[in-house]
N, C-alpha and C positions, 0 to 999 in steps of 0.2 A: 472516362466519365468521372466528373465530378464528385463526391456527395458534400449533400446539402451540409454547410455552417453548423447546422445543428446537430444531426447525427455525426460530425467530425467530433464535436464537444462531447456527445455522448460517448464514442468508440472512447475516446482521450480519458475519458472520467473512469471507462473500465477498467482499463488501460494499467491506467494508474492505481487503482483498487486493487485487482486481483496483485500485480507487483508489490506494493505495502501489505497485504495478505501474507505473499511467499516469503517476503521478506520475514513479517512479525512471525510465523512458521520457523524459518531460518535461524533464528535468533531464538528460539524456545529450545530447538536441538540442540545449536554448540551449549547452551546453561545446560540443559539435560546431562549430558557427554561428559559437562566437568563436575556438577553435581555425583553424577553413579562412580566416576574414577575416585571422587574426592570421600566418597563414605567407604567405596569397596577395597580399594590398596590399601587407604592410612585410615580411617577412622573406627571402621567396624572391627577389624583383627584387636585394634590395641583399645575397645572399650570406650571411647572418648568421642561420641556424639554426643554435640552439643545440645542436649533435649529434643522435644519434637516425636514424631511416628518413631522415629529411625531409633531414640532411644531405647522404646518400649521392646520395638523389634528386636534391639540386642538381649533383653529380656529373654522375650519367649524361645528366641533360638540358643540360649543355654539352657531354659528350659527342657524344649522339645526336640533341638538338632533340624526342626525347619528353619531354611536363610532366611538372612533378614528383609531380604528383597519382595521377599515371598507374602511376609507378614507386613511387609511396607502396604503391600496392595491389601491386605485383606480387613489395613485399618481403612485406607485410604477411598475405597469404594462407597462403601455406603456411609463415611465421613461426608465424601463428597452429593449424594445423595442425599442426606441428610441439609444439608446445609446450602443446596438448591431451597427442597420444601419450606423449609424455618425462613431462611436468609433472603433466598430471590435468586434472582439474574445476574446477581454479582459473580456467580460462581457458575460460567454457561458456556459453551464449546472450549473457550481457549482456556480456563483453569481444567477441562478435563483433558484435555490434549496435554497441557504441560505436566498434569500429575501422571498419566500413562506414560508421557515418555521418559520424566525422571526417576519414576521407576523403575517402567524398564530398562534404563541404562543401570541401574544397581544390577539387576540382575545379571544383565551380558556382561557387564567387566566383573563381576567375579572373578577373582585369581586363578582357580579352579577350571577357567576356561580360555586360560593362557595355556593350556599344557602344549598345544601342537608348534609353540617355538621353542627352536631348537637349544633357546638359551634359557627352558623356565628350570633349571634348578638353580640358577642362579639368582634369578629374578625373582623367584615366588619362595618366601618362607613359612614354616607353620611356626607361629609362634606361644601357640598354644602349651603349658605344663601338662607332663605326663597324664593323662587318666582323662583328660579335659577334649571337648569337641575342638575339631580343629579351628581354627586361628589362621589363615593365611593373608601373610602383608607381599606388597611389593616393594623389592628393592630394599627393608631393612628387614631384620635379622630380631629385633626385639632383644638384644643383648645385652644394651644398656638403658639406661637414661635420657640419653641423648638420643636413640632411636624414636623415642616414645613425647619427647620434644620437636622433634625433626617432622617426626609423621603427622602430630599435631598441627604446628605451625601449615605444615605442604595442605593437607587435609582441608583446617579452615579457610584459607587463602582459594581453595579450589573451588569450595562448596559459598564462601561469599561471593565469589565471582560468576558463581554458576546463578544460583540465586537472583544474582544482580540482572544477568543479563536476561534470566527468563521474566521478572516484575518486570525489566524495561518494553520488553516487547508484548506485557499485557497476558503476560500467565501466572498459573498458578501451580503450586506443587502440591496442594493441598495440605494434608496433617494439620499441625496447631493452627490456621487459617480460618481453617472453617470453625470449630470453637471458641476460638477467639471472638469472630465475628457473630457468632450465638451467644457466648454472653455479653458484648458490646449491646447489641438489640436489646436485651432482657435485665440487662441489670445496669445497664448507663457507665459500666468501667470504661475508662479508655481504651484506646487499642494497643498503646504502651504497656500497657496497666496490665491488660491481658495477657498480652504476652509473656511477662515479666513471671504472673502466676502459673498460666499454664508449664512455661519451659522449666522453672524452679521445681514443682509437683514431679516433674519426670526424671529431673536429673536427682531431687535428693532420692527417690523410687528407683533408680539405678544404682546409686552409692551403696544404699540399704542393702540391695538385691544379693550384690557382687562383696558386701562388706569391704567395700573400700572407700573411705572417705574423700583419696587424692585422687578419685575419679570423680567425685562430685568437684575436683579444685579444680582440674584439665576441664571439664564441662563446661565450665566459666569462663573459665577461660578461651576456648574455643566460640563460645558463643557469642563472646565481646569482639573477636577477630573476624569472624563468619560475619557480623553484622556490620563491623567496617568496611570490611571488605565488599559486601552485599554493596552500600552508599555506593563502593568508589566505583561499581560495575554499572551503576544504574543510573547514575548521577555523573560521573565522571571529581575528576579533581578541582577543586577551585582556583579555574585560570583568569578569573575577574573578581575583581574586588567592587562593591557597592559601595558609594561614600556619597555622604549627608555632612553637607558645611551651613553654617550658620556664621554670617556676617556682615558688619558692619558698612562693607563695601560691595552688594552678590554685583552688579553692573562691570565693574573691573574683574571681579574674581572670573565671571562668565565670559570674559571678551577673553582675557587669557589661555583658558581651558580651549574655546575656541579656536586659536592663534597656537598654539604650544602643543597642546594633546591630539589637535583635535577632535575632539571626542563633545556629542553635542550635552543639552545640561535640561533639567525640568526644575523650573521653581515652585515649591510648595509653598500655598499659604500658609503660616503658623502666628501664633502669640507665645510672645514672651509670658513665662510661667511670674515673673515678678514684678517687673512694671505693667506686666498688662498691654506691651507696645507690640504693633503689628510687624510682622518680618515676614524677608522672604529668604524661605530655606531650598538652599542647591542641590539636586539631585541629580549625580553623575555616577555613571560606571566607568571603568579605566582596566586596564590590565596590569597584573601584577608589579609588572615592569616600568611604569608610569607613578605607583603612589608614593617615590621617594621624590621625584621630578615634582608631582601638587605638591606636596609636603612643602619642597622650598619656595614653589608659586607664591601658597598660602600666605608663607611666615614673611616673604618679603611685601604683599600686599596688606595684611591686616594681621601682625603678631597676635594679637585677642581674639583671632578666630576659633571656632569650634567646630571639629570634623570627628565625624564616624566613619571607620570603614567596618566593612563585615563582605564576607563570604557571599558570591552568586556563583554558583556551578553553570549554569548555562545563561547566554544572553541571544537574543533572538531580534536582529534590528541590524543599520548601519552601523557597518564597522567590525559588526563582530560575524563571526563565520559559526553558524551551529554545528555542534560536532555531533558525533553517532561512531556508536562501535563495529558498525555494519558494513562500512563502507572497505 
């Protein structure tokens, strides 16, 4: 037996919903998984989270000897709570899902709960000075300089990509997020802007803390790395280039692109800013590997042409294939 056209469309429409669901689920975990590895081996041992909950936390648990994982949840709850009431629905099942599980992955990768392989004296150091609560990294030894670089670099490279992939799939980890977005609301700062204040506030409050200046320098540093990297998790790399020509010839320039690239073209209306004369400006995408190929189209059909290219991370249409980290 059949069913009806329309209940097919309806199963099909479920179908597909709950799978982009599991999926956006899916994609919240592995960010979660590299997030908790990326603060609990390299960042928390050697003091060098890049602002955020996670700084504060290192705070209190020299303070108090509770983890930082611990004190992650204990800003992060009623942050998140908080910034439901104030903020809205911006912050509603899936920012609380992604903050629950990247915390909870700080807590399960603790070093400390590496003990039952058979290889953790090798693997887990305390790097902590005499008299001092423990300190445990994985895999460096806090010996030198270069530990303390190495862990850095691994650290924010983990925790952007971790980042990366939870924003893409529509979560949230909460901490500076929800503040941010309360003073955005309330006092009209950007969301850059925000940022910018809130994560500077924590980290020079950790320098202070610790009396170490070259941890307020690592903190910058990591923060500028964590948020590249964040981009390139979420956004992917720039494998198309956007280019805008303006010329004296667009009929020939577009049969070309046409014929050679194939790659199709949009003309925009514009006016000349000095005569005041009406043109038509070409709008093309092309892949990387194409803009030396326009380049010489260009110059052999109108030397006095003017072209912009600039950066498109994703392109969605003929020709190009959308990408996903999922697949």
């Amino acid at each position: 037996m059949k069913l009806p056209p329309t209940r097919c469309c309806m199963l099909e429409v479920i179908r597909v919903s709950i799978r982009n669901e599991l999926q956006d689920y899916a994609g919240i975990l592995a960010g979660s998984i590299l997030f908790g590895i990326a603060y609990s081996w390299f960042l928390f041992p050697f003091r060098i989270s890049p602002g955020g909950v996670a700084g504060l936390a290192q705070v209190l648990y020299h303070w108090t000897g509770i983890t930082e994982s611990i004190w992650m949840f204990g800003f992060n709850v009623p942050l998140f709570f908080l910034g439901y009431l104030v903020v809205g629905k911006q912050f509603g099942i899936r920012s609380l899902v992604g903050m629950l599980m990247s915390n909870s992955m700080c807590w399960l990768f603790q070093p400390s709960r590496m003990s039952f392989l058979s290889d953790y004296g090798n693997l887990v150091h305390n790097i902590a000075e005499e008299g001092q609560l423990p300190r445990l990294a994985v895999f460096f030894t806090g010996n030198s300089e270069m530990d303390i670089l190495l862990a850095s670099i691994a650290g924010s490279a983990l925790l952007g990509i971790g980042l990366g992939l939870i924003f893409k799939f529509r979560g949230s980890t909460g901490g500076t997020d929800i503040p941010v977005a309360i003073l955005k609301k309330y006092t009209g700062v950007s969301i850059s802007t925000g940022y910018w204040m809130i994560e500077s506030l924590i980290i020079l409050a950790v320098g202070f803390v610790f009396r170490n200046p070259v941890i307020v320098i690592w903190a910058y540093l990591n923060l500028f790395l964590t948020s590249r990297m964040t981009d390139f998790a979420a956004e992917g790399m720039p494998y198309v280039k956007a280019v805008m020509i303006v010329t004296d010839k667009p009929d020939e320039v577009r049969d070309t692109i046409f014929q050679k690239l194939n790659r199709g073209v949009t003309f925009l209306k514009a006016e000349g800013g000095y005569q005041r004369e009406k043109k038509d400006v070409i709008y093309v995408c092309i892949h990387r590997r194409q803009v030396m190929l326009l380049r010489r189209i260009l110059k052999g059909i109108d030397p006095d042409a003017f072209m912009v290219l600039h950066d498109a991370y994703d392109v969605m249409g003929y020709g190009f294939r959308q990408r996903t980290l999922t697949y």
